[in-house]
GUDO-961296 format. One record per residue (C-alpha): x, y, z; residue number from 0. Coordinates in steps of 0.5 Angstrom, whole numbers, plus 2048, in hexadecimal, padded with zeros to 3 digits. Each point is the difference from the previous one (the first is absolute). Layout:
BEGIN
<site u="X" v="Y" w="Z" k="NUM"/>
...
end
This chain:
BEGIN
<site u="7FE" v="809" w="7D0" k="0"/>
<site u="800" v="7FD" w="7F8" k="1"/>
<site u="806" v="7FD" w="803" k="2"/>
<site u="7FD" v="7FD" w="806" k="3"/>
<site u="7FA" v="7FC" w="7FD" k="4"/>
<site u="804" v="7FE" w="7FA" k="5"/>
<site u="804" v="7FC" w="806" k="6"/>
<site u="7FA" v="7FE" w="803" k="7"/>
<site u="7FD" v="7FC" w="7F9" k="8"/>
<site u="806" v="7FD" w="7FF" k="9"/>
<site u="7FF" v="7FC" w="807" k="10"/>
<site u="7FB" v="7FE" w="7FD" k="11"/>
<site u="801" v="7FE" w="7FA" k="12"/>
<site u="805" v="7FD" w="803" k="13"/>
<site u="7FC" v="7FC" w="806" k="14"/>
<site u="7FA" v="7FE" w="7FC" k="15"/>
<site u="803" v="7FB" w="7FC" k="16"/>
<site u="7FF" v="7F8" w="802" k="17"/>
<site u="806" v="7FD" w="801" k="18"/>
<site u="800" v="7F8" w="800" k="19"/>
<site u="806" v="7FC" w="803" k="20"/>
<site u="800" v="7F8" w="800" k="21"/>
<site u="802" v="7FD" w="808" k="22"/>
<site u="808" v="7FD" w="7FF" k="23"/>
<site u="7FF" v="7FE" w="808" k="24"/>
<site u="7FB" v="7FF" w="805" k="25"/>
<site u="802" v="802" w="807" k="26"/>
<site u="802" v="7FA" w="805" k="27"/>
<site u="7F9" v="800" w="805" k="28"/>
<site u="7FC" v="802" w="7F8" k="29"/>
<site u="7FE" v="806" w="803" k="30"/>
<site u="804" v="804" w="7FB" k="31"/>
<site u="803" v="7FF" w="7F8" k="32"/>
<site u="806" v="803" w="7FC" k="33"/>
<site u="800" v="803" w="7FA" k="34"/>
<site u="805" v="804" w="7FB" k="35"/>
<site u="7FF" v="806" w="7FE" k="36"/>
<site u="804" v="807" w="7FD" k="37"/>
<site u="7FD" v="805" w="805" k="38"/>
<site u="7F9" v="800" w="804" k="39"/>
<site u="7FE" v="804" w="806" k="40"/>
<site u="7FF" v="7FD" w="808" k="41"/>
<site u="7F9" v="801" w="802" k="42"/>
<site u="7FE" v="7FE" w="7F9" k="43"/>
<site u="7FA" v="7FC" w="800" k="44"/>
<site u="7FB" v="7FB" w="7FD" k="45"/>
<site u="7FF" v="7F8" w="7FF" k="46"/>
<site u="803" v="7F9" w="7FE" k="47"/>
<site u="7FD" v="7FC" w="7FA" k="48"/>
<site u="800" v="7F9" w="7FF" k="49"/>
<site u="7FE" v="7FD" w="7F9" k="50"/>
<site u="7FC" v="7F9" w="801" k="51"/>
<site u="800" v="7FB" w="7F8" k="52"/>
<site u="804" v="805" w="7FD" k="53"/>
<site u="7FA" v="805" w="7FE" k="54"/>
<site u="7FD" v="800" w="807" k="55"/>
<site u="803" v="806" w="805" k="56"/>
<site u="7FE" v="801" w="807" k="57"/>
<site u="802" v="806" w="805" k="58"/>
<site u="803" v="7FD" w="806" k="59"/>
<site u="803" v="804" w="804" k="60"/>
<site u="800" v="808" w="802" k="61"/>
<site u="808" v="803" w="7FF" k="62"/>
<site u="804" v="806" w="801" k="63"/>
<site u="807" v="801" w="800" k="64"/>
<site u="805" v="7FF" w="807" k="65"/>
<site u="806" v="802" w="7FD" k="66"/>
<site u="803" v="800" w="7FA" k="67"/>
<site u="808" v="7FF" w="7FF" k="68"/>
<site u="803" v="804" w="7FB" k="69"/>
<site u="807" v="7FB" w="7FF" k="70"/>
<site u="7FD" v="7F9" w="800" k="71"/>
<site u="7F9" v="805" w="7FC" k="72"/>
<site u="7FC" v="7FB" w="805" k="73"/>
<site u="7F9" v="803" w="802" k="74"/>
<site u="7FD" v="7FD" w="807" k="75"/>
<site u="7F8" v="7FF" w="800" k="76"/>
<site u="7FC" v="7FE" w="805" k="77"/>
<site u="7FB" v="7FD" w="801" k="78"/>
<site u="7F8" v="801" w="802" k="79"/>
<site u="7FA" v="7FD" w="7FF" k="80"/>
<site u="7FC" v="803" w="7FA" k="81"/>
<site u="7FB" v="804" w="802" k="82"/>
<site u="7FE" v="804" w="7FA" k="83"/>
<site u="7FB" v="7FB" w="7FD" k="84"/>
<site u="7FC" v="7FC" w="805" k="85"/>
<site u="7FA" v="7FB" w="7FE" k="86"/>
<site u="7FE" v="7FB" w="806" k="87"/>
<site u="7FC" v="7FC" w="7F9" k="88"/>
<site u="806" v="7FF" w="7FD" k="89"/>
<site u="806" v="7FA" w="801" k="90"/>
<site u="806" v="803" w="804" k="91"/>
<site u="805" v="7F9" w="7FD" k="92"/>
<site u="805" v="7FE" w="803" k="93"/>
<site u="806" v="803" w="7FB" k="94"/>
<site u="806" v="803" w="803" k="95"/>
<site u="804" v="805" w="7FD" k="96"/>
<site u="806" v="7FE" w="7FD" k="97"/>
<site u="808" v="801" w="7FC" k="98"/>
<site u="7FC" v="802" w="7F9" k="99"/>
<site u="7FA" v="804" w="803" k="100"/>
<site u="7FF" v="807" w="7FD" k="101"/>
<site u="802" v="806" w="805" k="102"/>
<site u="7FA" v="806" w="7FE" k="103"/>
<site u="802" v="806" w="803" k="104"/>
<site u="7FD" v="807" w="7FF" k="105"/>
<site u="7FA" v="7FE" w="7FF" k="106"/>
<site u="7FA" v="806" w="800" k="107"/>
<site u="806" v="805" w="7FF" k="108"/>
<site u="7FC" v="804" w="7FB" k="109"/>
<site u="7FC" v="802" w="805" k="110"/>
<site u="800" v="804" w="807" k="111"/>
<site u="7FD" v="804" w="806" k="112"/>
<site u="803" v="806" w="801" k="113"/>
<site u="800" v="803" w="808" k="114"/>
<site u="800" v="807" w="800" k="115"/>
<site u="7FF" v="807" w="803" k="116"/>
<site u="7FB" v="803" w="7FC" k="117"/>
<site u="7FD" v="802" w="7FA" k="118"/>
<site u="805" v="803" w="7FC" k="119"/>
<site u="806" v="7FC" w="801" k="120"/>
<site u="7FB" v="7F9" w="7FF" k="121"/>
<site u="7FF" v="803" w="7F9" k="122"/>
<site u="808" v="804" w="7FE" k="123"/>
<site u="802" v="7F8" w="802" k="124"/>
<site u="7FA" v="7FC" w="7FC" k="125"/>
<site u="800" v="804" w="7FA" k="126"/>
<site u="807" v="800" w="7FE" k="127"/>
<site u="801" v="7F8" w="7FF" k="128"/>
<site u="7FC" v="7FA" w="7FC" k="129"/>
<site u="7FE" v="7FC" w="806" k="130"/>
<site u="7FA" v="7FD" w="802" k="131"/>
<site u="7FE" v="805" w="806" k="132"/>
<site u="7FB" v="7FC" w="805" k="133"/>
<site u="7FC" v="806" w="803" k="134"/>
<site u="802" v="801" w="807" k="135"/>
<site u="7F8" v="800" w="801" k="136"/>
<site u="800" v="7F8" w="7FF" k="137"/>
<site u="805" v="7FF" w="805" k="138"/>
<site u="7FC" v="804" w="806" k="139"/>
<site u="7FA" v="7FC" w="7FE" k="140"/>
<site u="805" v="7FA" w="801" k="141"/>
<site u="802" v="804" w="807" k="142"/>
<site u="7F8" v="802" w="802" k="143"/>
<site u="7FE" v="7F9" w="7FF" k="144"/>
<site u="806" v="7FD" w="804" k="145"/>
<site u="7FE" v="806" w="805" k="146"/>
<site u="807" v="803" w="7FF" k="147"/>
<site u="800" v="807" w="800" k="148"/>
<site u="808" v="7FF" w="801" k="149"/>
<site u="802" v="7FB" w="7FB" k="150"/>
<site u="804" v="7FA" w="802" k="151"/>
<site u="805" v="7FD" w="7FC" k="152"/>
<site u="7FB" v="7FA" w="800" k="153"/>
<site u="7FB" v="805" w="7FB" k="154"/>
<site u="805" v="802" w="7FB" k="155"/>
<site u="802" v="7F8" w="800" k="156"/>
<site u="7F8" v="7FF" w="7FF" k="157"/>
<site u="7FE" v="806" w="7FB" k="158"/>
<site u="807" v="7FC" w="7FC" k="159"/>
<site u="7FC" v="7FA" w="800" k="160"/>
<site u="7F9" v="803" w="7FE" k="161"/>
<site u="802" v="804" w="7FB" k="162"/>
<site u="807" v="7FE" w="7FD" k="163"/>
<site u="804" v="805" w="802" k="164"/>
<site u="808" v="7FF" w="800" k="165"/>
<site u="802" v="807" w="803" k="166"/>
<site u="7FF" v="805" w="805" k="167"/>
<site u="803" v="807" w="7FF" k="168"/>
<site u="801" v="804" w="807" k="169"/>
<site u="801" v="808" w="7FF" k="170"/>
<site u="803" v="801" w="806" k="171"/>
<site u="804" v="807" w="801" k="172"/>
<site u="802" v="801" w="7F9" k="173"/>
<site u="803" v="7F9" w="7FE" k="174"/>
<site u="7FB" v="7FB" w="7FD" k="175"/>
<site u="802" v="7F9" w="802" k="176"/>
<site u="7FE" v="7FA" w="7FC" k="177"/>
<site u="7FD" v="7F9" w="804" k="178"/>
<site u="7FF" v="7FA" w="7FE" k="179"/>
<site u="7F9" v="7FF" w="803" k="180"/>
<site u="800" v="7FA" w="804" k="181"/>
<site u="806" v="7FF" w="802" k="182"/>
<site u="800" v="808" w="802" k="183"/>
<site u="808" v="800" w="7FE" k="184"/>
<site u="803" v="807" w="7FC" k="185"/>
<site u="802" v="7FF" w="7FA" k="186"/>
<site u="802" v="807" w="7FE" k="187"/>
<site u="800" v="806" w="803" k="188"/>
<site u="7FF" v="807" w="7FB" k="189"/>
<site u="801" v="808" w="801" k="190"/>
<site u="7F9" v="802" w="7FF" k="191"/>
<site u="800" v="808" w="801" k="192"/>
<site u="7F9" v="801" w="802" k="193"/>
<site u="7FD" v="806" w="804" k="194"/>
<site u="7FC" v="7FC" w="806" k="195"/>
<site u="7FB" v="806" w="803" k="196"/>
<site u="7FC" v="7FB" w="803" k="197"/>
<site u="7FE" v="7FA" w="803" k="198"/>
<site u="7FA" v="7FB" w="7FF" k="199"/>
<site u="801" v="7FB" w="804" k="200"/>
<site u="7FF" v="7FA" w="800" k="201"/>
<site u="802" v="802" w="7FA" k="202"/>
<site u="7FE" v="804" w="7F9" k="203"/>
<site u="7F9" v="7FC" w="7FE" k="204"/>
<site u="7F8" v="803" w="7FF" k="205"/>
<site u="7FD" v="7FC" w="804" k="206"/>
<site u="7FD" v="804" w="807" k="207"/>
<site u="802" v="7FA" w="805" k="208"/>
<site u="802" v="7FA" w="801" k="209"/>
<site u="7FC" v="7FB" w="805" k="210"/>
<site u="804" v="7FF" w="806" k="211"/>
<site u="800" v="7F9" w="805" k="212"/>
<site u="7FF" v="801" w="806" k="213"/>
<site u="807" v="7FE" w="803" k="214"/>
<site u="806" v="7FD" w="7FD" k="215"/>
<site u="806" v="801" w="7FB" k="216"/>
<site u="7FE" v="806" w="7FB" k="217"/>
<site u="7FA" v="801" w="803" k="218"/>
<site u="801" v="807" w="803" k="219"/>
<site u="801" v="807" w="7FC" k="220"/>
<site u="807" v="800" w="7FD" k="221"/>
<site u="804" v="808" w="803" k="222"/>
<site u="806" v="800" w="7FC" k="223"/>
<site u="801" v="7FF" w="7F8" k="224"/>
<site u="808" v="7FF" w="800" k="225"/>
<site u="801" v="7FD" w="806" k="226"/>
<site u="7FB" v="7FA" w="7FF" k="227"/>
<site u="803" v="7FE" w="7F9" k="228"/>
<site u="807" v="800" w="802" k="229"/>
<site u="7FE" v="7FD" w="806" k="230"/>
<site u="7FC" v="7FA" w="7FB" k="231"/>
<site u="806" v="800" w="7FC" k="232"/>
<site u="805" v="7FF" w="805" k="233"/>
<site u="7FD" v="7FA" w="802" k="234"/>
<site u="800" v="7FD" w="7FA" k="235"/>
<site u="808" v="802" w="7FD" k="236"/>
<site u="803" v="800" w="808" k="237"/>
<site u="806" v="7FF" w="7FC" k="238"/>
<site u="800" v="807" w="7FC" k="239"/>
<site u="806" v="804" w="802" k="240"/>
<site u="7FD" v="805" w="7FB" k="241"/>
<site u="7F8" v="800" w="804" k="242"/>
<site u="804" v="802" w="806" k="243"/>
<site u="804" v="804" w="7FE" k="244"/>
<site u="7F9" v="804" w="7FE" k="245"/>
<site u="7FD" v="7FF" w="807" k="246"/>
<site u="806" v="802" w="803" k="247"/>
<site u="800" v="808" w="7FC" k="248"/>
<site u="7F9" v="800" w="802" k="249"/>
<site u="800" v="7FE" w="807" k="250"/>
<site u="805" v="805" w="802" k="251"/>
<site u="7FD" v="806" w="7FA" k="252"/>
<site u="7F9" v="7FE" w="805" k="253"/>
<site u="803" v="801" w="806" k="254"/>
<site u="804" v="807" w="7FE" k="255"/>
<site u="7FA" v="803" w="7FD" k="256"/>
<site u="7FC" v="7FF" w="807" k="257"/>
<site u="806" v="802" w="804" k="258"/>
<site u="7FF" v="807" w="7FC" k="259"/>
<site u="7F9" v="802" w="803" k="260"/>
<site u="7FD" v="802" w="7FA" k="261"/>
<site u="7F9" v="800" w="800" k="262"/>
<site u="7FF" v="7FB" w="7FA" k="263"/>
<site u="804" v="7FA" w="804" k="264"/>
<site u="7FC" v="802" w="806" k="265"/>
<site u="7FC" v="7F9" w="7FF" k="266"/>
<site u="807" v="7FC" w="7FE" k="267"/>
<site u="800" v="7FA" w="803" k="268"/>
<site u="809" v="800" w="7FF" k="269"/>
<site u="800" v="7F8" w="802" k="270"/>
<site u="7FC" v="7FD" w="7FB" k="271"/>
<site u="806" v="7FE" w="7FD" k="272"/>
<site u="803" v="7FD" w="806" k="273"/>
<site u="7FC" v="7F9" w="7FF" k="274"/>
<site u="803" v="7FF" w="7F8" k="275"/>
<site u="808" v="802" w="802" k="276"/>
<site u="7FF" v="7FC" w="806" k="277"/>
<site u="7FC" v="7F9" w="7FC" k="278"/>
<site u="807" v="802" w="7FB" k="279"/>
<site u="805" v="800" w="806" k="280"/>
<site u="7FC" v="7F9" w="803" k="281"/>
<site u="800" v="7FC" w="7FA" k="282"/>
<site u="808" v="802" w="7FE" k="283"/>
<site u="802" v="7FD" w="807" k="284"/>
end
């Protein structure tokens, strides 16, 4: 056990410093810039800053890493409109980013949200590393005013800007798996030997509800803990030749289990696997 959460704070340590890059190329339709860089994580994210005078700096863009090249050490950001900090008050300009702009990335990776089933995993996880933990009773007020009792991949972008959290940590079946907040990308993946006894759902929180919209995604009651996180995380990472394989274990181990007719599966929907293997199988024609 000692073993496992001396990993799990190495890889923290290991993704909460700020790595700055200068861009070497922009991309043909300005949409994207090159830098040069040792090693960096795909799904990494974070913002291009651009320096006006000499003393003056200002944030352009958000970026988050495309691809990465470990031959040429080419890194591929795209780009997005910044969002983070937003004042109608205040100038937009005319600045374009640049060759000689400075990449930002890992920005607010000092801090995460961690999704887990219950009490005690949440705190034989959060106790064991220096992270800045975000409450998960925060982030269900972010879902209760948005009237998400499901939440959507939009939530966590929106407690990311609120409250500067770079990472979400998911505990899913004795794996711990590490994402970039908004970019909802795996960085890592841990074993997190952990006995799971019960299930809150949406998940481990001391707030009794969370307020609910009449109709609209995430507005209904989330059934299944597993299913749902791996189902969010597939859409993000559909390229993951790990995260099917997972969901594949897990849809044939449902289907054995409902198959054996014992009375603690009798309620187990055996295909709530299907739709996540079947959005994999899609995206890999």
């Amino acid at each position: 056990m000692k073993y496992i959460f001396l990993v799990f704070i190495l890889s923290i340590e290991l993704l909460s410093s700020v790595v700055k890059s200068p861009i070497v190329m922009m991309g043909e339709d300005e949409s994207e810039a090159f830098i040069e860089i040792d090693k960096i994580d795909v799904g990494m994210n974070g913002f291009i800053v651009h320096t006006i005078e000499g003393e003056h700096k200002m944030i352009l863009k958000n970026a988050v890493v495309k691809s990465y090249d470990k031959n040429t050490k080419i890194a591929t950001i795209k780009m997005s409109e910044y969002n983070a900090l937003r004042n109608n008050a205040l100038p937009s300009g005319n600045w374009k980013v640049s060759v000689g702009d400075t990449v930002v990335l890992a920005f607010g990776y000092t801090r995460g949200l961690l999704i887990a089933p219950n009490e005690e995993i949440y705190y034989r996880i959060t106790r064991h590393s220096n992270l800045q933990w975000i409450h998960p009773d925060i982030f269900a007020t972010i879902l209760s005013f948005n009237g998400h009792p499901t939440p959507l991949r939009e939530d966590f972008e929106k407690l990311s800007i609120a409250s500067s959290v770079g990472l979400v940590y998911i505990f899913l079946d004795k794996k711990l798996y590490t994402l970039d907040s908004k970019s909802f990308k795996i960085l890592t993946v841990i074993d997190a030997d952990l006995l799971q006894d019960t299930v809150i759902l949406p998940f481990y929180m001391r707030i009794p509800e969370i307020d609910a919209n009449w109709f609209g995604d995430g507005s209904s009651e989330l059934d299944y803990y597993e299913p749902y996180y791996y189902g969010l995380m597939a859409q993000a990472n559909p390229k993951n030749k790990n995260l099917y394989d997972i969901v594949k274990k897990k849809d044939t181990q449902a289907k054995a289990d409902e198959d054996s007719e014992k009375e603690e599966f009798e309620d187990l929907d055996g295909d709530r696997f299907e739709d996540i293997l079947e959005f994999f199988e899609d995206m890999d024609k």
